[in-house]
Backbone bond lengths (Angstrom), bond angles and torsions (degrees), N, CA, C in turn:
res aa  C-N    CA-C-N  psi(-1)  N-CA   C-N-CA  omega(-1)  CA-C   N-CA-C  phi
1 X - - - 1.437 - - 1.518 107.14 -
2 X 1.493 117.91 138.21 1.336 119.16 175.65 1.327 113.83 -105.10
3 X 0.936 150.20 149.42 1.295 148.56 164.62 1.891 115.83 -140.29
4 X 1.698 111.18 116.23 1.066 108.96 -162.23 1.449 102.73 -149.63
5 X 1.701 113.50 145.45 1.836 105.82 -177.99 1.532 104.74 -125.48
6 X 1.282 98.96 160.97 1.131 116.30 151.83 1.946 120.47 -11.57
7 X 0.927 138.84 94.47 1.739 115.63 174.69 1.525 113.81 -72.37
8 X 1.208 144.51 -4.32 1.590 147.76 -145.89 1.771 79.09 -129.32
9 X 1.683 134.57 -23.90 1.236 121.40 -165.99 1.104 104.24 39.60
10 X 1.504 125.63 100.70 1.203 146.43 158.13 1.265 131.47 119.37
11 X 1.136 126.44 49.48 1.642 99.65 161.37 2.192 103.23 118.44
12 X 1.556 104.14 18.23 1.150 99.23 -179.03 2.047 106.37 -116.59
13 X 1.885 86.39 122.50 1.336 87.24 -159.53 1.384 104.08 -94.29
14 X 1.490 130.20 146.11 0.942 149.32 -107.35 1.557 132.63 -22.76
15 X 1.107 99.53 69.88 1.430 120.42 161.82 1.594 103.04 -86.03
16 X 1.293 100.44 154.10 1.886 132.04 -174.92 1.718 90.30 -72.11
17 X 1.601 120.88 113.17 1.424 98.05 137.79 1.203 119.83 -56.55
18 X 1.647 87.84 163.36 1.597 100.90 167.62 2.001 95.87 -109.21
19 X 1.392 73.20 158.99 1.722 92.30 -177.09 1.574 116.57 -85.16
20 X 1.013 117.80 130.25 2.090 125.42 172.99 1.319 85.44 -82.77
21 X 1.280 110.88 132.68 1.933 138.75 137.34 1.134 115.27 -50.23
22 X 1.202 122.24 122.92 2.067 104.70 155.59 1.197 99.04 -178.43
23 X 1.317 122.36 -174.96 1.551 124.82 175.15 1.781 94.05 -103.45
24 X 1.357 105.61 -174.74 1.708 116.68 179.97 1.627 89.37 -140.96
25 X 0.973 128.67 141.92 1.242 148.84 159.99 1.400 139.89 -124.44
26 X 1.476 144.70 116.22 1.405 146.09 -150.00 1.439 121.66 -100.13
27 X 0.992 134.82 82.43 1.622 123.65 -178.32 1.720 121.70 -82.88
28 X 1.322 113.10 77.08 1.090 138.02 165.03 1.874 119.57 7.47
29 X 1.538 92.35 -61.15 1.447 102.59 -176.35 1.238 118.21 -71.54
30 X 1.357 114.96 -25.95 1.660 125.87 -168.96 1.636 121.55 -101.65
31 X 1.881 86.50 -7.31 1.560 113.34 -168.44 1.527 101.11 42.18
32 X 1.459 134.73 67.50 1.294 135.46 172.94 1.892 112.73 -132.55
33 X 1.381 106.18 125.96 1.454 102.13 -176.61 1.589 111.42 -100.78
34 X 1.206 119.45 128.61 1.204 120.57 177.23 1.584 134.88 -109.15
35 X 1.087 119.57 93.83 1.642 124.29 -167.32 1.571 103.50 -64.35
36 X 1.546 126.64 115.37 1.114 81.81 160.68 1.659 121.19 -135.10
37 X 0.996 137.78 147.34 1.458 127.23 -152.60 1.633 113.80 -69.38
38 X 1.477 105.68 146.63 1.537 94.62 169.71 1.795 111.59 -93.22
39 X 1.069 137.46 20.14 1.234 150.34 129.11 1.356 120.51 -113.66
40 X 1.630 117.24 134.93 1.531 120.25 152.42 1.640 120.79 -18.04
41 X 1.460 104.65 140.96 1.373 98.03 175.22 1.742 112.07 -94.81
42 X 1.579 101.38 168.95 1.913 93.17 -169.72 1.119 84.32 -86.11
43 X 1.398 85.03 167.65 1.485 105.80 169.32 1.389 136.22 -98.14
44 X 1.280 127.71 149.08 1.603 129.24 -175.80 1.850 102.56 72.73
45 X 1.536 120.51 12.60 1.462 134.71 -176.87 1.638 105.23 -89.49
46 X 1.326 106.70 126.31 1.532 106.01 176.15 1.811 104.64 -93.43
47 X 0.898 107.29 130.06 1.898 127.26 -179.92 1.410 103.67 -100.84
48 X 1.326 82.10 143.63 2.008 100.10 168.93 1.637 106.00 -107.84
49 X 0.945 147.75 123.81 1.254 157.69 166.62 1.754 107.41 -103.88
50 X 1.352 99.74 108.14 1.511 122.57 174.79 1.746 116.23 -92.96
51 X 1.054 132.64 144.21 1.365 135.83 166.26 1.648 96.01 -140.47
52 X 1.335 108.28 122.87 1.441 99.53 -150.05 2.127 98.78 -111.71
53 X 1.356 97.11 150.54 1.412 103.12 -162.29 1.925 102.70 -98.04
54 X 1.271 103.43 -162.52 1.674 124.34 -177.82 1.949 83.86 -80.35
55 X 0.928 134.42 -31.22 1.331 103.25 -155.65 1.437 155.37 -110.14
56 X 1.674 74.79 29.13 1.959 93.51 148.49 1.002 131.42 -101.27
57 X 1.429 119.40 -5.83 1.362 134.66 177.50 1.365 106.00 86.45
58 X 0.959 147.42 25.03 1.278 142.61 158.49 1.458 128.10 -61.31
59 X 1.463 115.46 -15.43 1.720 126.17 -160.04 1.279 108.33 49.40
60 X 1.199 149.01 19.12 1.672 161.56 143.40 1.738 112.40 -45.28
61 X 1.782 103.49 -11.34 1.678 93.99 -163.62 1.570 99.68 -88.53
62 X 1.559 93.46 156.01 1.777 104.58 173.43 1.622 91.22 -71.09
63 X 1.692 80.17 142.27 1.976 99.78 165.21 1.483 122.68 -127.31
64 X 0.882 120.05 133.62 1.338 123.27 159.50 1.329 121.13 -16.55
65 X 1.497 114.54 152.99 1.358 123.65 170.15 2.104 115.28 -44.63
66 X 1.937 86.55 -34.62 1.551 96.70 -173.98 1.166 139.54 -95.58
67 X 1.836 98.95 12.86 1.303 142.77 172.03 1.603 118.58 89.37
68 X 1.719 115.19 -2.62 1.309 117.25 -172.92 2.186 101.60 -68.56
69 X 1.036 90.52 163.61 1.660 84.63 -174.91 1.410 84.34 -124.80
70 X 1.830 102.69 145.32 1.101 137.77 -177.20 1.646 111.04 -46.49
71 X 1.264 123.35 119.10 1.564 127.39 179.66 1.708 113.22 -41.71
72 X 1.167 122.38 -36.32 1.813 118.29 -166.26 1.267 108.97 176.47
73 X 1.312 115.54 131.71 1.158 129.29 -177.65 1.631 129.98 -23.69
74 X 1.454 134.54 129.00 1.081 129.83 -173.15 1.375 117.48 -111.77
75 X 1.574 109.83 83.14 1.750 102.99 166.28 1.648 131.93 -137.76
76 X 1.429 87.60 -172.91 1.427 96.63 -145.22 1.674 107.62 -151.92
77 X 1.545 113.94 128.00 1.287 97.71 -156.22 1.781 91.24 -106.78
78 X 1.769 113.20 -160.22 1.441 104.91 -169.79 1.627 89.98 173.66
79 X 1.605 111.06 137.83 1.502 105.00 174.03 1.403 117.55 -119.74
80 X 0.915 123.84 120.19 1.719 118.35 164.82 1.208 130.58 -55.22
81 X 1.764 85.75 136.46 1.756 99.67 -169.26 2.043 108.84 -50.75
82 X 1.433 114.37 134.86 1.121 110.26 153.40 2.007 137.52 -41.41
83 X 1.191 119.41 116.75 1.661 121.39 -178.15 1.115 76.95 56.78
84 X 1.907 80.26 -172.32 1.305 126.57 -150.85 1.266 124.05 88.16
85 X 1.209 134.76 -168.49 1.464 139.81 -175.06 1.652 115.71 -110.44
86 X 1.238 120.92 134.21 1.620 101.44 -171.42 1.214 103.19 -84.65
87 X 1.274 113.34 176.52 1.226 126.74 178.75 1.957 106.36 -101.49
88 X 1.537 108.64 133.91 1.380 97.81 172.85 1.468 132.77 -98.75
């Protein structure tokens, strides 16, 4: 999973994301994947969240239990709440 924002936060078109650090982790029973950063995320920052498919050819895509790999990339973006304190 990639997860990467904006660096200018807000509204600068084609600018380079920058890339989030973190591990990803799978909990089987709950079927739930959890990214989670090795720094806090900013705040009031809109994120792209990637889960990346077969179709760049890289062999990078998530597969199934039955080894077929996922048809095309799955994302989905999301912004963080303004202030406050992060959570660690």
């Amino acid at each position: 999973m990639n997860l990467t924002y904006d660096q200018l936060n807000g509204g600068c078109t084609g600018c380079l994301p920058t890339q989030v650090d973190g591990t990803v982790r799978y909990n089987a029973d709950n079927r739930i994947t959890i990214l989670d950063p090795t720094n806090p995320l900013l705040p009031s920052t809109e994120y792209t969240a990637v889960i990346e498919g077969s179709g760049d050819g890289d062999h990078l895509a998530v597969k199934d239990r039955g080894g077929p790999p996922m048809s095309g990339d799955y994302i989905w973006h999301f912004t963080t709440s303004g202030g406050g304190t992060p959570l660690p």
